[in-house]
N, C-alpha and C positions, 0 to 999 in steps of 0.2 A: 336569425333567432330572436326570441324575446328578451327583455330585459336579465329577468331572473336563468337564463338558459346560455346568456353568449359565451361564456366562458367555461361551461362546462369541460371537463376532460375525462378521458378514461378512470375509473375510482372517486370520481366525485361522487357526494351524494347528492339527490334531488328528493325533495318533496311534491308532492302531483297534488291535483286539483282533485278532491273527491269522485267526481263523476269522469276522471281519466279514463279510469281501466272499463271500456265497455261493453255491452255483450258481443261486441264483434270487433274485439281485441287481438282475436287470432290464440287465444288460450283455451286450454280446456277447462271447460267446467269447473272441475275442485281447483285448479291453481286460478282461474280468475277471482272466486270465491276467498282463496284465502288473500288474493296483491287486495281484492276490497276493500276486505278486514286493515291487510298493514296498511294501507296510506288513509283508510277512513281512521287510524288508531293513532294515525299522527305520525308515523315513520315513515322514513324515508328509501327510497332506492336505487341501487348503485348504479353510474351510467357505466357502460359496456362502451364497445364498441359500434358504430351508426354508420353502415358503409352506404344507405340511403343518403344523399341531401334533404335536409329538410325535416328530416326525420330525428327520435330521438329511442335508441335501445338503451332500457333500463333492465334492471333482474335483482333479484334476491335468492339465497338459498335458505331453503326452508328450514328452520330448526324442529328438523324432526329424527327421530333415531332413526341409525342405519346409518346407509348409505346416502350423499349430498344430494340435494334435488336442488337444480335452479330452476328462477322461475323465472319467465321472462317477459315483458311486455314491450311495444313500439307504439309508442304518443306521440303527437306532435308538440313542437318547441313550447308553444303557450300553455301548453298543460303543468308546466313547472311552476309553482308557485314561487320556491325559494330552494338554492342550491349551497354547498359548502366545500370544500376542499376535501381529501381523506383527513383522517383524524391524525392529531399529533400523539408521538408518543406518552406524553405526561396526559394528557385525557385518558387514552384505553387504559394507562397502568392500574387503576384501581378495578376494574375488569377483568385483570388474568389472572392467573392460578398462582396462588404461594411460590409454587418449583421458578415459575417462569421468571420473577422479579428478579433478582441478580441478572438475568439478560437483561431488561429491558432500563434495570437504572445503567448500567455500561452503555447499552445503546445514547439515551440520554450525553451520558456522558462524553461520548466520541460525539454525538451531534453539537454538544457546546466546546467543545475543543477544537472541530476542524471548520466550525462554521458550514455544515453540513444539514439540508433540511430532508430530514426522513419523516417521513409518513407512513400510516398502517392501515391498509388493508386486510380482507380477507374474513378468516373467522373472528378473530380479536376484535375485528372493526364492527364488524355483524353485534358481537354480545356487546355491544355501549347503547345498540339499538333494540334488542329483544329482550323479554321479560323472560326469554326461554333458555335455558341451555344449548351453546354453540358450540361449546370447546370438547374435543376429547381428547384421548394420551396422545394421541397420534397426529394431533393439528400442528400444523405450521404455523410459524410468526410470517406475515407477509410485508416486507418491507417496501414504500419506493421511496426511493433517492434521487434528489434530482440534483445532478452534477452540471457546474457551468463552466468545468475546466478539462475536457482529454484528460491533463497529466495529472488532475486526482484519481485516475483511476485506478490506476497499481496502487497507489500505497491506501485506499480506502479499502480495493478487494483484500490485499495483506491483513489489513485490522482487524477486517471483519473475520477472516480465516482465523487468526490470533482468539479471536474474542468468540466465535463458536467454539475454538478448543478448550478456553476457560470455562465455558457456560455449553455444556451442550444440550441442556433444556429450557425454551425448545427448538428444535432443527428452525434456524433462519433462512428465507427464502422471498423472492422478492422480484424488484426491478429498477433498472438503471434511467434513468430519463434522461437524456440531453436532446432541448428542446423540443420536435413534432417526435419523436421515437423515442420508445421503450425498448428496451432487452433485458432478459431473464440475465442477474448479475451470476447467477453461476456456471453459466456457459462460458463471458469471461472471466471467470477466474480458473476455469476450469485446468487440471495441470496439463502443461504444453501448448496452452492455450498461444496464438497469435491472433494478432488485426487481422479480419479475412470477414466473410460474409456468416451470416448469423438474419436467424429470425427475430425481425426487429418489429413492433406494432404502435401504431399510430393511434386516433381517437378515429379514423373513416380504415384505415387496412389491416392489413398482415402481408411483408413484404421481406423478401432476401434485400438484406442493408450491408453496405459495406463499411462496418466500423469498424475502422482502422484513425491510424493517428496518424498525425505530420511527422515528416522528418526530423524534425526538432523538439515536438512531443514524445518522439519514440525511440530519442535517444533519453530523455527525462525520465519514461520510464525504466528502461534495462538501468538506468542511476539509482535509482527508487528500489528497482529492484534488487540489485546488487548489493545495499545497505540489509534489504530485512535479511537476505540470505546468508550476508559475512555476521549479522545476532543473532540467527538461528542455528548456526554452524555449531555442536558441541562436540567434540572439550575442546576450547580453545585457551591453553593455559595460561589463569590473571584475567581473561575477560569476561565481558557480558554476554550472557544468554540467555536463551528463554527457558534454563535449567538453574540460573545462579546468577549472581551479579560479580561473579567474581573476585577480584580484589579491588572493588571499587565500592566508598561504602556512600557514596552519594549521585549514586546510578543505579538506576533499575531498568530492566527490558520496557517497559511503558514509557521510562522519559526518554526512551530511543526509537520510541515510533512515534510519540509529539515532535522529537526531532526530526525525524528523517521523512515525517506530513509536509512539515514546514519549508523543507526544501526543494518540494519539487518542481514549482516555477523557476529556481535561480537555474537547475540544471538546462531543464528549453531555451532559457534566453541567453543564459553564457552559449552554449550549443551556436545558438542564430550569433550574437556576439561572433564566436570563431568562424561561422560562415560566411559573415563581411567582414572578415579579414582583421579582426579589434587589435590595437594593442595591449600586453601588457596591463597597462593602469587601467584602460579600459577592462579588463577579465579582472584584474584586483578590485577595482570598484564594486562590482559583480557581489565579488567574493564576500568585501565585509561586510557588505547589506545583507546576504546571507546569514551572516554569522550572527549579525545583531537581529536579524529574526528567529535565528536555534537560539537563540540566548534567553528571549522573550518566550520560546515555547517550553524550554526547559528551567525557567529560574534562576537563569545565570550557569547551569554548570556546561562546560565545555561538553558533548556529545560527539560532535560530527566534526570541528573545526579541520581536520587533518583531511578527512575525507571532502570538503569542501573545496580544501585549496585541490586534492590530487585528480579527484572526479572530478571536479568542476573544469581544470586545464583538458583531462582525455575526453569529457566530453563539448568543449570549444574545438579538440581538433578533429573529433567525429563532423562537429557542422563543420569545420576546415572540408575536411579527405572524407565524403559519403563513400561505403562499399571497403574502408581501406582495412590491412587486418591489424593484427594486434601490435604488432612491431611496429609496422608503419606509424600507427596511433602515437606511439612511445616517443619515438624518432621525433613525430613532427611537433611536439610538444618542446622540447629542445632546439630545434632550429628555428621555431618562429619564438619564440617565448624566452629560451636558456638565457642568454645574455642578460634581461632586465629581471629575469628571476634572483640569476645570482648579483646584478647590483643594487636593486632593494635589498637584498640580505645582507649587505655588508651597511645599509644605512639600521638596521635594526638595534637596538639597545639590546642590554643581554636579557633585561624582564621582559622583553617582548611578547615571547611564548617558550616553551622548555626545548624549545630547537635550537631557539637563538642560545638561549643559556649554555646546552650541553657545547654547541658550539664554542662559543665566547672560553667556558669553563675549562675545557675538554676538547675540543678539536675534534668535535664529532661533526661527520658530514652526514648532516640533517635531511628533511625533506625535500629542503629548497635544492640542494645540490640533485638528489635523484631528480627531481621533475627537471630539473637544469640539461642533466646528462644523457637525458631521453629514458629516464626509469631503468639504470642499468638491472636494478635486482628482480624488477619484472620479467626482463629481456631475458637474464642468465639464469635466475634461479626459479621465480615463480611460475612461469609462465612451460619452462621445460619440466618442473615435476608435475603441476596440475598435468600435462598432457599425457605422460607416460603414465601418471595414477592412473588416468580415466582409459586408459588405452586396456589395463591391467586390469581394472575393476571393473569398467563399466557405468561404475558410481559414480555421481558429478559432487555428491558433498564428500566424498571420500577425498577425491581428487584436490576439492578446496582446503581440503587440511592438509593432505599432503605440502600441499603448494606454499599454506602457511608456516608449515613446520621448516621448509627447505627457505622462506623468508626469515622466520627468527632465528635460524641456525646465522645466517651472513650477513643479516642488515645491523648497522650502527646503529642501535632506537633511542633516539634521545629521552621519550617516556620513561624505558626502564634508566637510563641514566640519572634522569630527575626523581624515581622514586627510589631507588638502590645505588646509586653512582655508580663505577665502571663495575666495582665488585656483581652489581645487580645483573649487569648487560654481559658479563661474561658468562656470568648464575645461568641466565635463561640460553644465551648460546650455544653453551657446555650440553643444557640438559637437552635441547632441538637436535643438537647433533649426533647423542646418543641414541635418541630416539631413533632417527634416520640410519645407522650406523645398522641398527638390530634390523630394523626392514621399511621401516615406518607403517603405511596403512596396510601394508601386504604381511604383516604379522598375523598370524593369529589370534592374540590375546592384543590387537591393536588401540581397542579405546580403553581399557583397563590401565594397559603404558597412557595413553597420553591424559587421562584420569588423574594418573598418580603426579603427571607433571603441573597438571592444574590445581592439584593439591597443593602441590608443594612451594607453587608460585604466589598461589594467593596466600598461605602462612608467611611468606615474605613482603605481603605487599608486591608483588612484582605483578606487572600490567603491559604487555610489547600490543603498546596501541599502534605504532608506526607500522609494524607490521601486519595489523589488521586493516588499517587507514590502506595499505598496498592490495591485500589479500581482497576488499572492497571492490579497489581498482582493477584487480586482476577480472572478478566478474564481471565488470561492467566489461572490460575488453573484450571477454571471451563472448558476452550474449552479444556485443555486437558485431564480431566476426561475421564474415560471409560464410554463408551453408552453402 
């Protein structure tokens, strides 16, 4: 191809030479007449798809009322005068409609927060270039994303779900790039979606693509995923949600999804870490390179530390044990690990973190001792009511609160100990148990009970992070179960 043309891709725009479009362009009549007009008027048009070599398919839709008309033409490479990339979003924004702006400064926003380069397409992109009316109530935002990392892609599709439910004008819609291939992002995100084959399109095809992740991308993301799901999970009494912040007044559900972006490399490579076999300081090293990256995305406030140290070891022993289930998971995290777990803990000062404290203060056995003991309260308690919930309901968040209810009933949380001391940990144990005692999710009036317990936790300050830092882990074990 020509100088101006070598790089074109799918959505780029191109500018044609005057005398491009000719009379034996393969168009009819009125649409050759009007591509005339647009590239004699200075505008430019979108490349398509060239399943020809050598060849170059451009097109435009006409801005005309009704129903879309594209228009199409096929030139060769030297006809392009000068080409551009799709437009960013801070160019179209002063082209959309009043309604649309709160989406698109967000968009913005997630673009400079995860280092994410999106680009617009479509109608939005059309009106930067027409003196006409593009848009109606009913157009789409057309997004493409070009991802250089697999394990971005769970927690970008997450955001973006998050961020159309904040904004739902207008409907987002789009594509995913990595590398020679596109796919429609809502096929993946689609629910119950897995890696499997999907129509994927190049800049020469359209082809069945098998996008799927590594084994150690795919345990990064059930990681990834497992975090948005234990912040979506409501009532969970004292925590964060995408309904409340709970009893935490320097957290909010948005610095839990900066946080839980920011982790999703450490989980792939602790993962590959436990597949050769790492030790210990090896998976700690890991660990607080993580932490000092959640630190950097959230402004210093702890988000995910707990869930770092506990995800992060079950997922070293997934890349350990491929195929293995949840138990096993538990188990081997303890037998390879236990012993330097629990002799780092005893090198820990008591300001360490509020495990070390509750410990030191109180003779609370902390997190380090669960992951030590192979996650006893996963094994006894979390893991047998999530399954009987879900067995009973059918429901898989039902089941996850179950799960958490039967963990804050029995686990030692050193959180509620450092914000309530033992009075606090007894406060919330008391109240889980009752909860559970009346029927828990299989009540009737079941989220109004556990409503009232989030009430009454957060008037106290009380927050059983430890138990959600588990309730985390529990998901991530259960998405990686074998079907």
């Amino acid at each position: 191809m020509g100088t101006a043309s070598a790089t074109l891709r799918r959505h780029h725009w191109a500018w044609l030479k005057p005398d491009a479009v000719r009379t034996d362009a393969g168009v009819s009549a009125p649409d050759r007449t009007f591509l005339q007009a647009w590239v004699a008027s200075g505008r430019p048009l979108v490349v398509a798809r060239s399943p020809v070599p050598g060849e170059l398919r451009l097109g435009v839709t006409r801005p005309v009322p009704g129903p879309r008309q594209r228009v199409g033409v096929t030139v060769a490479p030297d006809a392009v005068l000068r080409a551009m990339p799709p437009l960013s979003l801070a160019a179209v924004q002063a082209h959309a409609p009043p309604a649309w702006q709160p989406t698109l400064q967000a968009l913005q926003d997630l673009s400079r927060r995860h280092s994410i380069d999106i680009r617009v397409y479509g109608s939005l992109a059309l009106q930067y270039f027409s003196p006409q009316p593009c848009l109606n109530p009913d157009s789409d935002l057309d997004l493409l994303l070009d991802i250089e990392d697999e394990a971005t892609i769970e927690p970008l599709l997450r955001e973006l779900e998050a961020l159309q439910a904040r904004h739902p004008v207008p409907r987002i819609d789009g594509e995913m790039r990595m590398g020679e291939w596109d796919v429609a992002w809502r096929e993946l995100g689609a629910p119950g979606h897995r890696p499997g084959w999907l129509i994927a399109k190049s800049d020469q095809a359209v082809a069945l693509k098998k996008w799927g992740l590594s084994p150690m991308a795919t345990i990064a993301r059930a990681a990834v995923r497992a975090l948005h799901q234990e912040l979506r999970l409501h009532p969970k009494p004292g925590l964060v949600s995408l309904q409340d912040n709970g009893a935490h007044a320097d957290m909010t559900p948005a610095l839990f999804f900066r946080s839980l972006f920011s982790l999703r490399r450490y989980f792939a490579a602790i993962a590959a870490a436990g597949r050769a076999g790492a030790d210990f300081k090896t998976l700690q090293a890991l660990g607080l390179a993580a932490e000092a990256r959640m630190l950097r995305a959230t402004g210093g406030v702890n988000t995910h530390r707990g869930a770092i140290f506990n995800l992060g070891l079950l997922a070293a022993a997934a890349g350990a044990c491929p195929a293995a289930d949840a138990e096993t998971l538990c188990h081997t995290v303890g037998a390879r690990w236990g012993e330097a777990i629990l002799h780092q803990a005893t090198d820990l000062p008591a300001h360490a973190s509020h495990g070390a404290w509750a410990a030191s203060r109180h003779g609370i056995r902390g997190a380090r001792w669960q992951a030590a003991q192979g996650f006893p309260a996963l094994r006894q308690q979390g893991l047998p009511a999530y399954r009987a919930a879900l067995r009973d309901t059918g429901e898989p968040h039902r089941a996850a609160l179950a799960a958490f209810f039967a963990l804050m009933a029995h686990l030692d949380d050193s959180n509620l100990v450092w914000r309530g001391g033992l009075a606090g940990l007894h406060f919330a144990q008391a109240e889980a148990a009752a909860f559970l005692a009346q029927g828990g999710v299989l009540q009737g009036d079941w989220q109004a009970q556990a409503e009232g317990i989030h009430q009454r936790m957060v008037a106290r300050r009380l927050s059983p992070g430890g138990s959600a830092d588990l309730l985390a882990a529990l998901l991530l074990l259960v998405a990686l179960e074998p079907s």
